[in-house]
N, C-alpha and C positions, 0 to 999 in steps of 0.2 A: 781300932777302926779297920773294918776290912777294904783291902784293895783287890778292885776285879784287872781281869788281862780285857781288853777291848778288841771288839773281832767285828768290823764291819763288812756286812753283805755285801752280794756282787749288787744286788740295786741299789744299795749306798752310796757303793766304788763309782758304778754309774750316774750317780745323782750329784756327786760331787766333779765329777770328771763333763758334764752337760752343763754345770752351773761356768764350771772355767771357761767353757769354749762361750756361752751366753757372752759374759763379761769380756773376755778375752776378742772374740771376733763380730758380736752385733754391735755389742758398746765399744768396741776398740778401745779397750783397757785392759795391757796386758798387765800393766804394773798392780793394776786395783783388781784382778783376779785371781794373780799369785798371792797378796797380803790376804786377799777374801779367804782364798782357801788354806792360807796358812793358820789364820785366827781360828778357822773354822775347824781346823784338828785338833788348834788347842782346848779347844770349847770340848770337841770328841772326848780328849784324851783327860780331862777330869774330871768325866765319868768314873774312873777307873777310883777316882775317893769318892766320889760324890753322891751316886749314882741312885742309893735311895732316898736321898734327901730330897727327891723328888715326887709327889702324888702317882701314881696312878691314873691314867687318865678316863673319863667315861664319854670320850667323843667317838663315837660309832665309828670314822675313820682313823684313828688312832688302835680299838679294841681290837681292830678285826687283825691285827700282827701278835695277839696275844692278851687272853685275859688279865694279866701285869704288863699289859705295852704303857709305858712312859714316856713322854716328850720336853724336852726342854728344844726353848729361842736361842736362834745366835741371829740376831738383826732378824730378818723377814723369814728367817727359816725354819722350820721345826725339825730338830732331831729327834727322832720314832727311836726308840728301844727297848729292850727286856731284857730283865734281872735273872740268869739261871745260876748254876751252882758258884764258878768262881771267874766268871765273865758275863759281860754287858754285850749283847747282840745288837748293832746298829742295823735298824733296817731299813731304814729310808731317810732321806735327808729332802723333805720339799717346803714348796713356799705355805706359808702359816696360812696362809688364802683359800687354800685349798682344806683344811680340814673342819670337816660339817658334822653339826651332831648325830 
């Protein structure tokens, strides 16, 4: 089984660093935005076995990060990625809501 190294983008870093301060200071939960984003890396981080066990995606907001952009859910969120030589590029992390074919 190949294992890739995970290397998320600075709009990832940001997607995930915007969702904390959401939860964190409109919902005033900080407790339930640190667990959010803890689960949330765990979810990130295996990719690093998992990562083609995922389709391909053919949702026009999804392709346009790459003809192999892939997404998996963690609750409401899609993680956007691509598969290159021996790492998984996360590149956005948004709500499932938002992607249109």
């Amino acid at each position: 089984m190949k294992r890739y190294h995970i290397r998320i983008s600075a709009f990832a870093f940001k997607d995930i660093e915007n969702l904390r301060f959401v939860i964190t200071e409109i919902f005033k939960s900080p407790h339930t935005a640190t667990v959010y984003v803890e689960e949330l890396r765990k979810e990130i981080n295996l990719l690093a076995i998992s990562a083609e066990s995922f389709p391909v995606s053919n949702l026009n907001s999804v392709i346009k990060f790459g003809h192999n952009a892939r997404r998996i859910n963690y609750k409401k969120m899609s993680i956007i990625y691509t598969i290159h030589d021996n790492f998984v590029l996360i590149h956005r992390i948004i709500p499932g809501s938002m992607l249109t074919e």
